[in-house]
KOLVEXGU-870090 format. One record per residue (C-alpha): residue number from 1; x, y, z. Coordinates in nm, 4 decimals. Layout:
! residues N
{NUM; {X; Y; Z}}
...
This chain:
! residues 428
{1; {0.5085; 4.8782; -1.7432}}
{2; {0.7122; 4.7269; -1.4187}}
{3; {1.0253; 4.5023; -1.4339}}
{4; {1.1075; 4.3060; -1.0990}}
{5; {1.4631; 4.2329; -1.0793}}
{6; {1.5948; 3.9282; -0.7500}}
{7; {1.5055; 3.6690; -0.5942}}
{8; {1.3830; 3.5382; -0.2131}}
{9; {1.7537; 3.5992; -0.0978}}
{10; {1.7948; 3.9166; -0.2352}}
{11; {1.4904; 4.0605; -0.1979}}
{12; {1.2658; 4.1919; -0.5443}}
{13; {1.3323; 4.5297; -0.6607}}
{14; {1.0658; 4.6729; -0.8832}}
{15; {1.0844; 4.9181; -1.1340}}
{16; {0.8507; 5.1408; -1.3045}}
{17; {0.4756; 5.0718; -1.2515}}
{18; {0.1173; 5.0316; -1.4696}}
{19; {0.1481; 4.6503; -1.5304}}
{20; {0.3651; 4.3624; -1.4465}}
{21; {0.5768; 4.2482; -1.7794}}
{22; {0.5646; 3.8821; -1.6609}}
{23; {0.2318; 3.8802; -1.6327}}
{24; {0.0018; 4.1719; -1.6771}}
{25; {-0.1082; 4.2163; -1.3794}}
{26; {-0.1500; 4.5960; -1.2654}}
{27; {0.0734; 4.7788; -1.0571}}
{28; {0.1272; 5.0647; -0.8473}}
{29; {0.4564; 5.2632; -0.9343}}
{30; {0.7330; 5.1286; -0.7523}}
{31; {0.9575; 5.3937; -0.5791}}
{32; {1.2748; 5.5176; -0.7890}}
{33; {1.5636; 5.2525; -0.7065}}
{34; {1.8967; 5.3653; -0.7160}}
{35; {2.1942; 5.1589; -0.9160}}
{36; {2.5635; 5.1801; -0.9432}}
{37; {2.8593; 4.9875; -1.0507}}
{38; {3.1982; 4.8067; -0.9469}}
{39; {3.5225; 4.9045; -0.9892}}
{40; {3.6961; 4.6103; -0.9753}}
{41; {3.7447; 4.3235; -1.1744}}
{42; {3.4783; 4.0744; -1.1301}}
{43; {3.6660; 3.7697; -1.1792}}
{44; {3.8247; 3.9047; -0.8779}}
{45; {3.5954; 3.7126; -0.6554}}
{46; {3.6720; 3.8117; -0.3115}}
{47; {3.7398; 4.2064; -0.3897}}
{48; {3.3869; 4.1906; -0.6336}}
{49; {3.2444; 4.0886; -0.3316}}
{50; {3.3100; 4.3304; -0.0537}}
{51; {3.2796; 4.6111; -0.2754}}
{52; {2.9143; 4.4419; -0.3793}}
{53; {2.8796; 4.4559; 0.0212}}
{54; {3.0028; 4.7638; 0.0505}}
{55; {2.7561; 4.9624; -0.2202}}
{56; {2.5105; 4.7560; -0.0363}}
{57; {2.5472; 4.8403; 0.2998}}
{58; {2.5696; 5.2389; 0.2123}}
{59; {2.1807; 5.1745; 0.0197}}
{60; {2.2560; 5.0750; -0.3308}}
{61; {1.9298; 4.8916; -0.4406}}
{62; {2.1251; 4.7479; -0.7654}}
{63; {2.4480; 4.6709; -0.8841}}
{64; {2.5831; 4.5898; -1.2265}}
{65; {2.9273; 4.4200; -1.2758}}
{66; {3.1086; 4.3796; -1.6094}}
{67; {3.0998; 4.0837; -1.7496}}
{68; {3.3916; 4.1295; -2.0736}}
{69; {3.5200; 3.7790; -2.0488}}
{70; {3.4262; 3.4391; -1.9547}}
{71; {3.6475; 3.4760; -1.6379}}
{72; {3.4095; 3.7020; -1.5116}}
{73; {3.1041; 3.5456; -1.6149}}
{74; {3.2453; 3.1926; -1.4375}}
{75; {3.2847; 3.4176; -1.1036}}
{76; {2.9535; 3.4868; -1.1243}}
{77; {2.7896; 3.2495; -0.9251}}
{78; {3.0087; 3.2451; -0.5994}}
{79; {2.9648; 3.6220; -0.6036}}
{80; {2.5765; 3.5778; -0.6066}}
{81; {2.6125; 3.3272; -0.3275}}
{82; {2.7942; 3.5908; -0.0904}}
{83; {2.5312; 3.8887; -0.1835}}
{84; {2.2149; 3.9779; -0.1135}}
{85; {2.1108; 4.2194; -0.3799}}
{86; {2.0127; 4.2496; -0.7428}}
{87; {2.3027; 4.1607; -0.9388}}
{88; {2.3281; 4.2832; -1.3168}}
{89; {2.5722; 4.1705; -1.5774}}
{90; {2.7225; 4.3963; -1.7974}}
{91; {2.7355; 4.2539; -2.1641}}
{92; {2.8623; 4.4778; -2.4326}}
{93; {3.0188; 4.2435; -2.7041}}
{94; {3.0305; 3.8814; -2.6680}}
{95; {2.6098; 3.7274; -2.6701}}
{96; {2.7794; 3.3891; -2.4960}}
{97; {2.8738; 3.6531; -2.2096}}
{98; {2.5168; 3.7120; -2.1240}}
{99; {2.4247; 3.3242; -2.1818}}
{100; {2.6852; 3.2067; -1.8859}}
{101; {2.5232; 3.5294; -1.7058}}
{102; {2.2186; 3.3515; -1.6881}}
{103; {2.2834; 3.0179; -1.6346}}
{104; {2.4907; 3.1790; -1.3280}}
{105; {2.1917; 3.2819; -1.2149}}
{106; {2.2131; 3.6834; -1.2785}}
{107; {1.9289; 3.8389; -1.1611}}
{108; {1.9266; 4.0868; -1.4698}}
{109; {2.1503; 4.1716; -1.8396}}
{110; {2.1982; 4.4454; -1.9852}}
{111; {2.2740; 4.4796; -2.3818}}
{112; {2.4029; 4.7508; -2.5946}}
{113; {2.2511; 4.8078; -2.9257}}
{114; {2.5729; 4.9688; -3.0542}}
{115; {2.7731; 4.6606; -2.9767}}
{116; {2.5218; 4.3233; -3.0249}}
{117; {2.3027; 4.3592; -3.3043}}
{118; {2.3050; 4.0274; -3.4540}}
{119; {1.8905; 3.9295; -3.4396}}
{120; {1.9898; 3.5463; -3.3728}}
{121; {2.2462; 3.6162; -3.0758}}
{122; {1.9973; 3.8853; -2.9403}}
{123; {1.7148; 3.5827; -2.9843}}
{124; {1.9155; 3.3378; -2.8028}}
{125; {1.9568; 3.6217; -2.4682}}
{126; {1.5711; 3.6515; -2.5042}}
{127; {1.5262; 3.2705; -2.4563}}
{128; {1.7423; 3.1996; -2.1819}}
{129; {1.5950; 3.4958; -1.9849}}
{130; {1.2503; 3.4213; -2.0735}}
{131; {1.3409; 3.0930; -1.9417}}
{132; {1.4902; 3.1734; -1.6292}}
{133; {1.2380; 3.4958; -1.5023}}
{134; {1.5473; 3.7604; -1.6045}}
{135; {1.4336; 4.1109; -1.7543}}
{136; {1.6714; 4.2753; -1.9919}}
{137; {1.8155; 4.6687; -2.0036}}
{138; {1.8390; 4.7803; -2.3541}}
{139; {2.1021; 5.0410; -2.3552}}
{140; {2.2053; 5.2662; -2.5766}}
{141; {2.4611; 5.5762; -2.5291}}
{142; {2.6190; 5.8237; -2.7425}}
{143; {2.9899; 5.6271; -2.7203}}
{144; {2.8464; 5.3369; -2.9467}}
{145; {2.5228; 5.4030; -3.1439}}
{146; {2.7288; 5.5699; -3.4133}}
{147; {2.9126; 5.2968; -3.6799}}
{148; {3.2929; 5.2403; -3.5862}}
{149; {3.3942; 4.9344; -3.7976}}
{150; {3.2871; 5.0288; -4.1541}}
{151; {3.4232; 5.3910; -4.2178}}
{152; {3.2287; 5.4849; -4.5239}}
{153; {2.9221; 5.4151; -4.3198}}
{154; {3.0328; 5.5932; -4.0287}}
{155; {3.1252; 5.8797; -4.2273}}
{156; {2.7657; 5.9078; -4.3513}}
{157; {2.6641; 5.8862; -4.0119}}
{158; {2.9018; 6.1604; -3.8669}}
{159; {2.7591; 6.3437; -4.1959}}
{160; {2.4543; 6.3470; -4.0873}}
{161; {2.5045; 6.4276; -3.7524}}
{162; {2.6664; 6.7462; -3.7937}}
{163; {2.4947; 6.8421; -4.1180}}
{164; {2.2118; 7.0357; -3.8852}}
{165; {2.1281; 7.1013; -3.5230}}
{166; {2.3721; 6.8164; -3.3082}}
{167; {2.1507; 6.7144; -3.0614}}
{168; {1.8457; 6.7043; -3.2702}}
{169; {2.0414; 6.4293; -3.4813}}
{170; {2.1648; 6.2579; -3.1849}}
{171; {1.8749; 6.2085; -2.9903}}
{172; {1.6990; 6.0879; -3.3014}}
{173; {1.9522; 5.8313; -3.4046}}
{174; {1.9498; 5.7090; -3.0311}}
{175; {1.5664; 5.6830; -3.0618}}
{176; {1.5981; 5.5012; -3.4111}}
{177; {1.7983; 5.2216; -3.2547}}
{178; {1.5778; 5.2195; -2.9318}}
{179; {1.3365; 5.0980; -3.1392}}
{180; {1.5130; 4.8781; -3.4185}}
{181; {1.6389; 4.6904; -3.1424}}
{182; {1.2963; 4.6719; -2.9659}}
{183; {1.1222; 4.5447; -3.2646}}
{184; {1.3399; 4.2141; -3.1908}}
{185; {1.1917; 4.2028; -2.8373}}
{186; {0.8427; 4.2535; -2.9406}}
{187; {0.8634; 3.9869; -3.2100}}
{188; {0.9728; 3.7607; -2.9296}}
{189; {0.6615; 3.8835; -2.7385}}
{190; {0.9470; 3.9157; -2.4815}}
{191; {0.8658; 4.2950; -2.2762}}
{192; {1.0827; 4.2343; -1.9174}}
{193; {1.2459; 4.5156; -2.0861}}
{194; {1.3701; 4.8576; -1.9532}}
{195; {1.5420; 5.1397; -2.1455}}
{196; {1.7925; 5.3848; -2.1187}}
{197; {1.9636; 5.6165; -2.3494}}
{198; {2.2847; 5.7981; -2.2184}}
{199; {2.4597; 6.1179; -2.2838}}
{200; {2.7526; 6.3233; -2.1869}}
{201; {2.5602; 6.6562; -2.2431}}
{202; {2.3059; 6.7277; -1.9359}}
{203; {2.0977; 6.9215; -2.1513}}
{204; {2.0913; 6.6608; -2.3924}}
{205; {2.0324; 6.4032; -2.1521}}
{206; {1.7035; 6.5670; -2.0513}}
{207; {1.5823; 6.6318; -2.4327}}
{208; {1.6513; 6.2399; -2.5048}}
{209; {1.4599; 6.1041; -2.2414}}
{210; {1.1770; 6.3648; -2.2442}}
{211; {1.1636; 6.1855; -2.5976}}
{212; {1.1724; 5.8216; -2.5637}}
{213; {0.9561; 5.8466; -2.2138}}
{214; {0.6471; 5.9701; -2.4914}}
{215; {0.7773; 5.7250; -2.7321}}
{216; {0.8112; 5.3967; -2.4950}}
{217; {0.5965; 5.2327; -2.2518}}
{218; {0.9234; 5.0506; -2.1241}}
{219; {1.0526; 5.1452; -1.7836}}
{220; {1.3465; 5.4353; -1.7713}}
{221; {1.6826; 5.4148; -1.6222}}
{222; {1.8169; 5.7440; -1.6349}}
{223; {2.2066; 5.8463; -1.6502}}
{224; {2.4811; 6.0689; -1.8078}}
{225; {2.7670; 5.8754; -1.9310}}
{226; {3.1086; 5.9904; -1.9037}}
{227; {3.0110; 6.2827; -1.6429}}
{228; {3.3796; 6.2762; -1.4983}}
{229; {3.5017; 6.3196; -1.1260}}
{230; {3.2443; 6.3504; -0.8419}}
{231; {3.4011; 6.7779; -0.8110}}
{232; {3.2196; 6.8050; -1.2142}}
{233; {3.0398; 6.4584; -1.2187}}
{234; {2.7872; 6.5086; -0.9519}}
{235; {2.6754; 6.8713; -1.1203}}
{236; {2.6155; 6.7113; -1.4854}}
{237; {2.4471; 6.4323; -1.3415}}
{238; {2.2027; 6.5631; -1.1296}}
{239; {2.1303; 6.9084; -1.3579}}
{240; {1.9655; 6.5754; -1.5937}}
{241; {1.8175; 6.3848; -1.3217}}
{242; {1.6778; 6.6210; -1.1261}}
{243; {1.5260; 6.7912; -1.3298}}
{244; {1.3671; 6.4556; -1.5018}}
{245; {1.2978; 6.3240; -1.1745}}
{246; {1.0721; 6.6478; -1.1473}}
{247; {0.8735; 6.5647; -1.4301}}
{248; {0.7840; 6.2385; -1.3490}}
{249; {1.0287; 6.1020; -1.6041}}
{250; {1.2563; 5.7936; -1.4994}}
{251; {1.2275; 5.4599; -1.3210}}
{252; {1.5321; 5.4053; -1.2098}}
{253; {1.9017; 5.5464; -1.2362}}
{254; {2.2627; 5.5742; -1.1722}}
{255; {2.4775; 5.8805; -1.1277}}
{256; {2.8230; 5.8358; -1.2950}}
{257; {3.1524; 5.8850; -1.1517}}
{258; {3.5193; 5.8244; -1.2467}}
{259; {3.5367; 5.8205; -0.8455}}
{260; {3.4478; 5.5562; -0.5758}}
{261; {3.1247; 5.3968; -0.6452}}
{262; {2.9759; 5.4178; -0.2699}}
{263; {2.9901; 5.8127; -0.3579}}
{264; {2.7440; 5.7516; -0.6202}}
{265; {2.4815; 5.5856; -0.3903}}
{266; {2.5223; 5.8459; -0.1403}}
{267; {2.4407; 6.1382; -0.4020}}
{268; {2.1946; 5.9422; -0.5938}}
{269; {2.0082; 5.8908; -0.2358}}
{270; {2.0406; 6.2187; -0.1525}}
{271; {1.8859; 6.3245; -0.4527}}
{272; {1.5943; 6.1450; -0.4378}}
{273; {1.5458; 6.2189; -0.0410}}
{274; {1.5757; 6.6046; -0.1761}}
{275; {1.3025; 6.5140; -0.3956}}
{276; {1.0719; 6.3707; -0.1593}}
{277; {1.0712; 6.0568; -0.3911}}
{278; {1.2443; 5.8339; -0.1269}}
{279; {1.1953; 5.8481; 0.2698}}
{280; {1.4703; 6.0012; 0.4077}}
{281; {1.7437; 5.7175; 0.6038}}
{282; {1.9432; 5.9323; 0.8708}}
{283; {2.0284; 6.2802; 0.9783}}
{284; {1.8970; 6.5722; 0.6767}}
{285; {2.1622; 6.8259; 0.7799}}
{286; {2.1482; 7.1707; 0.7171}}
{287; {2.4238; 7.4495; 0.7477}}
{288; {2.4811; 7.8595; 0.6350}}
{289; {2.6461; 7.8866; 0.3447}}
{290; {2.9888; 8.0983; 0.3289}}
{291; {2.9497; 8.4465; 0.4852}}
{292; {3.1404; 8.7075; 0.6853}}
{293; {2.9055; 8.6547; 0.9556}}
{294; {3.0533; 8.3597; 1.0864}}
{295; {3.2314; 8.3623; 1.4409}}
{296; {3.3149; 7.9758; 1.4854}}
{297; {3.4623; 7.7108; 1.3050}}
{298; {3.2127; 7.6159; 1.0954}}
{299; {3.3232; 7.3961; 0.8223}}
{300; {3.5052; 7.2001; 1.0360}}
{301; {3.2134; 7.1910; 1.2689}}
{302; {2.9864; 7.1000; 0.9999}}
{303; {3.1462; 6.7699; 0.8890}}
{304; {3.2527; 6.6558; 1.2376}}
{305; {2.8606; 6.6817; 1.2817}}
{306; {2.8188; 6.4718; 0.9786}}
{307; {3.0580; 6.2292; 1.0068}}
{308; {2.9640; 6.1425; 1.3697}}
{309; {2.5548; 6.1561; 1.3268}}
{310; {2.5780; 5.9223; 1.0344}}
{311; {2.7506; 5.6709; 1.2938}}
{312; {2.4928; 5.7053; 1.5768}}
{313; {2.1531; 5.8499; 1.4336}}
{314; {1.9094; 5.5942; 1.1829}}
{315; {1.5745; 5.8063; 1.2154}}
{316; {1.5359; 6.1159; 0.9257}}
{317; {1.5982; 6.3522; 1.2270}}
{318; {1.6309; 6.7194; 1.0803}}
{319; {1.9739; 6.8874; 1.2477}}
{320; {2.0946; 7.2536; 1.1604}}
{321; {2.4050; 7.3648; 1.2094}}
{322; {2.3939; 7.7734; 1.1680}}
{323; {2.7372; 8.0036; 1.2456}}
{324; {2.5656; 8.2899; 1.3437}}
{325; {2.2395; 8.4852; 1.4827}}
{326; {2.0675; 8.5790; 1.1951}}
{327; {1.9523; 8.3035; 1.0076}}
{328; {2.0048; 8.0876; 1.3329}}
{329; {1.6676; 8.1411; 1.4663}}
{330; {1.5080; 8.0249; 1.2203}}
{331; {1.6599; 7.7299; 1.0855}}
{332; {1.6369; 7.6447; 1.4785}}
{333; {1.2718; 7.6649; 1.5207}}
{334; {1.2158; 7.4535; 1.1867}}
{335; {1.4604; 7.1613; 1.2974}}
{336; {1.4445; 6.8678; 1.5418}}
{337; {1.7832; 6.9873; 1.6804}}
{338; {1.9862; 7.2589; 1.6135}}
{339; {2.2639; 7.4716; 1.7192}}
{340; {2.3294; 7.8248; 1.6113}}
{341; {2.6869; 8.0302; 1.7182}}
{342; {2.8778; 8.3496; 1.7681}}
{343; {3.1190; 8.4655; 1.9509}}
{344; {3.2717; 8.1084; 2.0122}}
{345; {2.9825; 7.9530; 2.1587}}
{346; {2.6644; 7.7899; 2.0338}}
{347; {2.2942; 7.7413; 2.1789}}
{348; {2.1438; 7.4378; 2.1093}}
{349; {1.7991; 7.3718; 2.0965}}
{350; {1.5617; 7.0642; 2.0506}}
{351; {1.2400; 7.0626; 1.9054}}
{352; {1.2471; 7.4147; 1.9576}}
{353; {1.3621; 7.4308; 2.3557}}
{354; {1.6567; 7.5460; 2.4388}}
{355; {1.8719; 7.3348; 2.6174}}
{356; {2.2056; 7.4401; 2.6536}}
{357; {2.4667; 7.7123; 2.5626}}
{358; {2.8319; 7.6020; 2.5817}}
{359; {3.1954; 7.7088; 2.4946}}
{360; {3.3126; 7.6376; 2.1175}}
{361; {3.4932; 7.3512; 2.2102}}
{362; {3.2048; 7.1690; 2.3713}}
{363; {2.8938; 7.1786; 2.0846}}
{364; {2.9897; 6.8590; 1.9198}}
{365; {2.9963; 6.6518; 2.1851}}
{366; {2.6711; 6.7738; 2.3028}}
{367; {2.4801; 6.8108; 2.0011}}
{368; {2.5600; 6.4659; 1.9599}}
{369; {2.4432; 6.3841; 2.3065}}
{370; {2.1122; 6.5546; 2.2195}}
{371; {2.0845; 6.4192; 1.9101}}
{372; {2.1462; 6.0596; 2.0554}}
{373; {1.8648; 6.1474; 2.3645}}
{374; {1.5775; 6.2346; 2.1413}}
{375; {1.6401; 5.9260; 1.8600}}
{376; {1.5966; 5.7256; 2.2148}}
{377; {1.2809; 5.9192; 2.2853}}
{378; {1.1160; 5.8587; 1.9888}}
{379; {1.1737; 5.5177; 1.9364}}
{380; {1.0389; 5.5157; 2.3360}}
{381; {0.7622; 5.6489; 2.1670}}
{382; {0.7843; 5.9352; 2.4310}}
{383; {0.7650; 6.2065; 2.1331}}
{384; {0.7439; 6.1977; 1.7200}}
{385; {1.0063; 6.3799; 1.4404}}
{386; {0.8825; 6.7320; 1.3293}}
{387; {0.7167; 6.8550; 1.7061}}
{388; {0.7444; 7.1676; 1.8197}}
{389; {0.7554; 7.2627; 2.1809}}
{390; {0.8147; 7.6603; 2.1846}}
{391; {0.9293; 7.9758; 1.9239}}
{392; {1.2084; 8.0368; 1.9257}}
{393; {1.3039; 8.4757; 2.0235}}
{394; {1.5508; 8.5644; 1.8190}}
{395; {1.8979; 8.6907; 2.0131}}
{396; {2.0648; 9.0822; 1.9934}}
{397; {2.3067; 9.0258; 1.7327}}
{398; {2.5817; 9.1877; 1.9568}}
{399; {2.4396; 9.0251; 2.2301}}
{400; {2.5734; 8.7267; 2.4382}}
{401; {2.6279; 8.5487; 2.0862}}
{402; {2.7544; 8.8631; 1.9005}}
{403; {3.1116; 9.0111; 1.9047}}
{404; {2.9917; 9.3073; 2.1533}}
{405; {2.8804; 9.1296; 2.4833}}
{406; {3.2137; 9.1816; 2.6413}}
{407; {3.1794; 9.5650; 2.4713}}
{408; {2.7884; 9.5100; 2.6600}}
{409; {2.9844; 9.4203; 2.9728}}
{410; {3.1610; 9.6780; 3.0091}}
{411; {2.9345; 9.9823; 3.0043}}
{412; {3.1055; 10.0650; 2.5893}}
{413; {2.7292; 9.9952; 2.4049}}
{414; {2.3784; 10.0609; 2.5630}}
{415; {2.1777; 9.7570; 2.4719}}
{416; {1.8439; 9.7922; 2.2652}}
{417; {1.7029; 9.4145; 2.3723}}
{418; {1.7164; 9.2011; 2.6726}}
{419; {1.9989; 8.9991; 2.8010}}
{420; {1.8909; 8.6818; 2.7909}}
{421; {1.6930; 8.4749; 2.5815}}
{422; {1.3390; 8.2909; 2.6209}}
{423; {1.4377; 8.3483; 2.9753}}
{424; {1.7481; 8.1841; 3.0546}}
{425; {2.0459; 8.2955; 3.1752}}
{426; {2.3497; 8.2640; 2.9328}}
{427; {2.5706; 8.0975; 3.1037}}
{428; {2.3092; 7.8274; 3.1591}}
């Protein structure tokens, strides 16, 4: 089943595929979309606003807001007026919340089980978005599915819970209200509908939805709730996605941290580019990993590379960044451009020529340069991403990018290979 979710201004995100909810027709799956949420107040109009612009601008294809009070829900509508994607409101306890959220003119709600399980308030959110065209998330997480107000019930609950295997009880309680709380919807012959059913436990996470995605027919946003800072966060979160993401499980989702948003579009992109699920926007940079072999300044290297590519290059151009001659060669010949060090200097190659070898001091500048001259070539349509002009021979590896060429120089080690490489001097 798909779910479309904006409007002419905003553009129409789709999610999940087969048919169309609204109307039946079929559908081809619609590529994973990638959500997140603000941190701000959203009565706070103008600071809801450029951070709305803000997740935008850095690819976020949806973005929920909370929507706790009626302050926030009457913000609503200048705060769609200065956007231009999907908004969704967040409505946990209050129905009227989501009522004022679509009469503002939300482009999506979503509603918590745990917290709004009244059949007539839940009826009266299925009218109004029926109504106005707005599909609904039905979300359910381990923080509220479990009884909190009457104590003897919740005891029998926790009872229950614990009396076996945890997550076996868990994930079947958080199915249970799935579909208790679907069974209103269907009634309603109301199915705009996506699911989701968070976590804190990875693991879990994956068992859950491997569950409800043979259970439902609704599409899946996936997430782990609570996952903590981006250092822990982004490890728990995509150990569940990925590996759902792999199996064909999930629609749409949103990795969770107690961190800047914009870092969770940027990860959740990056996952999904790793994947091959998305086409890659911007530079795919590779770099060695931590080793004694090393003879520059790396690191730093590394994310002055990134920092200034992701200001100048748009086009999925591939770019390594290798420290030393061993795995250099390689990651060289199988990138668009690429550098590769030792002995504080770096050769730099594109699509597999070598163009230059210069002094430590001087490879950002002209990897950039080179990076900038080929993104100008191909949109000149003078060459195309991914060719290949020669292979690459690898260097000596104390050789005029190893620790003995000055040893070489000086008569102190006979040399096994020749001094220069594809031809050209070193100096060059």
């Amino acid at each position: 089943m798909q779910i479309a979710i904006g409007d002419d201004r905003t553009g129409i995100v789709r999610i999940g595929g087969g048919i169309l909810a609204t109307d039946g027709a079929p559908t081809t799956p619609a590529p994973v979309s990638v959500q997140t949420m603000t941190a701000g107040y959203t009565h706070d109009i103008d600071r809801c606003v450029a951070e709305i612009n803000r997740l935008r601008a850095a690819g976020a294809d949806i973005v929920r807001v909370a929507t706790p009070e009626r302050k926030d829900t009457a913000a609503l509508g200048e705060i769609l007026n200065q956007t231009r994607v999907p908004i969704v409101a967040d409505v946990h306890f209050h129905f009227e919340r989501a009522l004022e959220a679509v009469e503002a003119g939300v482009h999506k709600i979503r509603l918590n089980p745990g917290n709004i399980d009244d059949r007539d308030q839940v009826n009266a959110v299925i009218d109004a978005c029926r109504e106005r065209g707005i599909p609904i998330r039905v979300g359910v997480n381990e923080g509220s599915i479990i009884e909190r107000r009457d104590k003897k019930k919740r005891l029998e609950e926790l009872g229950r819970f614990f009396s076996d295997k945890k997550d076996g009880h868990l994930i079947a309680l958080m199915i249970t209200k799935l579909e208790e709380y679907l069974e209103i919807f269907r009634d309603r012959d109301f199915h705009d509908v996506c699911i989701s059913a968070k976590l804190m436990d990875a693991a879990s996470t994956i068992e859950v939805y491997r569950a409800i995605s043979e259970r439902f027919d609704e599409p899946l946003h996936l997430g782990v709730t609570h996952a903590g800072p981006r250092e822990t966060g982004a490890i728990r979160s995509i150990a569940a996605m990925s590996a759902l993401l792999a199996e064909g499980i999930g629609d749409t989702f949103r990795i969770s941290y107690a961190s800047d948003p914009i870092h969770e579009v940027e990860d959740g992109l990056e996952l999904l580019w790793s994947l091959g699920l998305r086409e890659r926007k911007g530079v795919d940079l590779i770099a060695c990993p931590t080793c004694g072999r090393i003879q520059v300044d790396l690191f730093a290297l590394v994310q002055d590379v990134r920092l200034k590519l992701a200001e100048t290059i748009e086009l999925p151009m591939k770019v390594a960044v290798m420290g030393c001659v061993v795995n250099g060669p390689g990651e060289a010949e199988g990138a668009d451009v690429a550098v590769f060090a030792g002995d504080r200097r770096g050769i730099i190659y594109v699509q597999g020529e070598r163009v230059a070898n210069v002094p430590e001091a001087e490879i950002l500048d002209r990897l950039l340069a080179e990076c900038v001259r080929l993104q100008d070539r191909i949109r000149a349509g003078e060459t195309k991403l991914g060719d290949k002009r020669v292979e690459i021979i690898p260097p000596d590896p104390i050789g005029e990018l190893g620790s003995g060429f000055e040893r070489i120089a000086g008569g102190q080690v006979e040399r096994s290979t020749p001094l220069t490489i594809s031809g050209a001097d070193p100096q060059s």
